[in-house]
N, C-alpha and C positions, 0 to 999 in steps of 0.2 A: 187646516194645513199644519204638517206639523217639519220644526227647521233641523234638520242635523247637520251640527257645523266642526268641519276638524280645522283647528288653525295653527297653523302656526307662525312665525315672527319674519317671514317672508310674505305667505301670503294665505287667504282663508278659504277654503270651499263651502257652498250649502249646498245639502240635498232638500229639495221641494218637496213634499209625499204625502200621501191620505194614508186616513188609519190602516189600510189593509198595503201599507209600502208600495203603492205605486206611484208613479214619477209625476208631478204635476207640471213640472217646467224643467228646460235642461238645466243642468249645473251653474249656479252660481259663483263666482270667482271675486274676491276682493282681497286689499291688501291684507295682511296679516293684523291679529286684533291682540296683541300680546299686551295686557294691563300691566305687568311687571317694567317695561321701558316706556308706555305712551300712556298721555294724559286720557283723559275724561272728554277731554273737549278731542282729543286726535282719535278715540276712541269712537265718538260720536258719529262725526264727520268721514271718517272712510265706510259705517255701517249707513249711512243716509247719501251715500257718495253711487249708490248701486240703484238704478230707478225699479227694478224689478222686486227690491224688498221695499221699498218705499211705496212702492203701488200697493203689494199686496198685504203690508203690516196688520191691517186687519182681519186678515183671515187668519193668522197665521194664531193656533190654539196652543200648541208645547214650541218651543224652544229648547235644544240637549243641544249644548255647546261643551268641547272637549279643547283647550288648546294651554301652548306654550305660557309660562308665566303663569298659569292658574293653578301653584301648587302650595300659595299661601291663604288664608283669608279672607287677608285686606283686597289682596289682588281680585281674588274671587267676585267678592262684595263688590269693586269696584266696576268690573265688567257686568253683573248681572244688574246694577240699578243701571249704570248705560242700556242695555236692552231691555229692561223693561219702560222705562223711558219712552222708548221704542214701539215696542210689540205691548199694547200697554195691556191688553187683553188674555194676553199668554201664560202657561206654565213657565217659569225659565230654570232651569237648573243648568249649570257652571261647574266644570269637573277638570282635572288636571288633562293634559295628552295622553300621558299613561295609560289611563285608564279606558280612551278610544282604542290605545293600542292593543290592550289587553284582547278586548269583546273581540277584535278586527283579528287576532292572530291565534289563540285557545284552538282547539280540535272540539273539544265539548266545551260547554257552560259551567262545570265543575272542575276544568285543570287545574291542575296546578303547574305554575310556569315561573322562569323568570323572563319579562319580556321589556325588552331594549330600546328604545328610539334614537335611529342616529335620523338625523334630516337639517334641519338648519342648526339646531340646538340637539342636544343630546340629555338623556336621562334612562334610568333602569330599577325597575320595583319589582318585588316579587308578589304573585295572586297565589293564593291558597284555596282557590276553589269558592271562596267569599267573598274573600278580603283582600284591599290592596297596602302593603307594605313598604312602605318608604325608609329604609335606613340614611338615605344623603339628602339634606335639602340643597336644593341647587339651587347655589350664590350667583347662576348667570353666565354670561359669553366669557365675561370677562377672568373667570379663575376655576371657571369648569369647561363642560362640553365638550370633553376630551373623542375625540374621532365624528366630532359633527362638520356640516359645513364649514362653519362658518373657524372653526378648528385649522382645520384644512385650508382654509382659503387662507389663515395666518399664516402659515408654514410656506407653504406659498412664495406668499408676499418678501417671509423674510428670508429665504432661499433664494428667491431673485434676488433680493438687495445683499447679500452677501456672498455670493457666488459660490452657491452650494448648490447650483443644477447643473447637470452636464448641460453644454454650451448649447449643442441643437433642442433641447427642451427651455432653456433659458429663450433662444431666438423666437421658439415660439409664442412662449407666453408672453415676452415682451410685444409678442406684432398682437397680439389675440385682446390685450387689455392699456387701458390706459396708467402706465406704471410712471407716471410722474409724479414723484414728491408732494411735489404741495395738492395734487389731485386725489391723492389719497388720504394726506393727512386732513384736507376739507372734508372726503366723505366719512372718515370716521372721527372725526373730533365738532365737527360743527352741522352734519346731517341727521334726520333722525333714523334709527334704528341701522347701526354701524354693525350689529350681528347677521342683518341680514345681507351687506352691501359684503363684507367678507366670505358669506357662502356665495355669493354669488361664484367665485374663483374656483370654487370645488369642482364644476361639470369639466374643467379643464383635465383634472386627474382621468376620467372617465372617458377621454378624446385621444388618452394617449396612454394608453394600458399596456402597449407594447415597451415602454421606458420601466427598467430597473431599478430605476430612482421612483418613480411615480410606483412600483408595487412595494416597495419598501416603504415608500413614505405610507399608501393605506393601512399598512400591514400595523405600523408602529405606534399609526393613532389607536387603532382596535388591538394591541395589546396594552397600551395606557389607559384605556377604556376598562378592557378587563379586567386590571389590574386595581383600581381607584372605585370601579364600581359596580361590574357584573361578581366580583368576588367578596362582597358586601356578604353574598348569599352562599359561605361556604356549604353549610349545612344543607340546604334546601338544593343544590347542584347535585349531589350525591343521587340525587332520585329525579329531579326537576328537569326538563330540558330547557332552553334560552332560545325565544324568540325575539323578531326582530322586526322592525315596522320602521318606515322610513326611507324617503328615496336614496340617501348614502347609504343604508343597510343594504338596498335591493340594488344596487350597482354595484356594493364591494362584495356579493355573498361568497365566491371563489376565495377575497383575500380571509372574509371572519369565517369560514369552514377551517380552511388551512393554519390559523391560529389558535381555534379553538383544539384541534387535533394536538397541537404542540400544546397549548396551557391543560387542556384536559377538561373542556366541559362540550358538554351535548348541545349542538345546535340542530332548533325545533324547525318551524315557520318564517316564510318572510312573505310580509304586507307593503307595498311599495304608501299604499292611501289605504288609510284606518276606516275613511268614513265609507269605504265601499262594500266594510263587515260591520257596520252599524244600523243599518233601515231594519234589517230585520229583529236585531235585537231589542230595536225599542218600540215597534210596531206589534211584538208580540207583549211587551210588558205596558202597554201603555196605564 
């Protein structure tokens, strides 16, 4: 049995699958496994928290985990002795998001792209046909992320609290969420994983596409986005086109067309879920 998992710091999917990629159980769903904000022991405990990988841990021969937060190390290292722990039997390798993004969004196995993830968290590498290319290490929710979730779900928050929504998009979002003070300041100062509890606010832009205010606000995070980190890759845009993978990418693709036409780069592919261009990739290279 072999697991391919895309995750990210809301929440993780596994695909089930025999060497020749077909489906041995439906999809797996757990909370998100981001080592960069959760411990070893929280780590643990949501991957043993699923009775269908607990049952099957022993069959299970590779493990190909792609997710949020695995674009150090430490962090790396950290998650793959958690699952091996685990899957004690198993291949495990441990790879950044990015790079599910990449496999899930290419036209051939040799592009060259640059390809983008907005979804709870946000990041962007260029592939060369081989290689993946990191120019930014991402510092996190908190000083990055620029046009992700959880981005968005701030702007938000502090747009409500400053009365910088027109008033019928204000009424809404005040009936749609609990905008109480100390309710917010609990979930992001004393909950864990406060990147995820801020995207949550994102699918509200997506509810009300019809507001001026709500296409201007996506528009603005995807050119701070472009600006801070799809343009990392002057050179490599001249020829490259810029793919996108990510449920915030595959909801705004009207506003990042419309942007990119204005800044001037070529938009390639959008992958709403990475892991649904990955069985094949790794079933043919096992």
């Amino acid at each position: 049995m072999i697991l391919i998992v895309d995750s990210g710091s809301t929440k993780s999917d596994w695909l089930a699958v025999d060497n020749n990629g077909k489906k041995l159980m439906d999809k797996i769903r757990t909370k998100g496994l981001n080592p960069a904000i959760l411990s070893e022991k929280k780590l643990f405990k949501i991957i043993n928290k699923s009775s269908e990988l607990k049952d099957n841990k022993e069959k299970v021969t590779h493990v190909f985990f792609y997710g949020a937060g695995c674009g150090t190390e430490n962090a790396k290292e950290l998650l793959k002795g958690v699952l091996s722990s685990i899957f004690v039997t198993a291949h495990i390798e441990v790879n950044e998001d990015t790079l599910a993004a990449v496999y899930a969004t290419i036209s051939h196995p040799k592009e060259a792209a640059v390809v983008c993830i907005l979804g709870t968290g946000s990041n962007c590498s260029y592939y060369d046909g081989e290689v993946l290319h990191q120019r930014v290490l991402s510092l996190g929710y908190t000083l990055m992320d620029d046009a992700s979730g959880n981005y968005y779900g701030k702007q938000l928050i502090r747009d409500y609290y400053f009365n910088n929504m027109p008033e019928n998009v204000r009424i809404a979002f005040g009936a749609k969420y609990n905008m109480e003070a100390d309710y917010i300041k609990y979930n992001l100062y004393k909950q864990p994983s406060p990147n995820a509890y801020l995207a949550n606010f994102a699918e509200f832009m997506f509810l009300h596409k019809d507001s001026e205010y709500t296409i201007n606000l996506i528009k603005d995070g995807i050119r701070l986005f472009a600006k801070n980190m799809i343009f990392q890759y002057q050179e490599e845009l001249k020829t490259a086109p810029v793919h996108f993978a990510g449920s915030i990418a595959y909801f705004s693709q009207d506003e990042i067309k419309a942007v990119a036409q204005e800044m001037g780069f070529k938009v390639g592919n959008f992958q709403r879920r990475p892991i649904d261009g990955l069985v094949g990739f790794h079933t043919k290279n096992l």
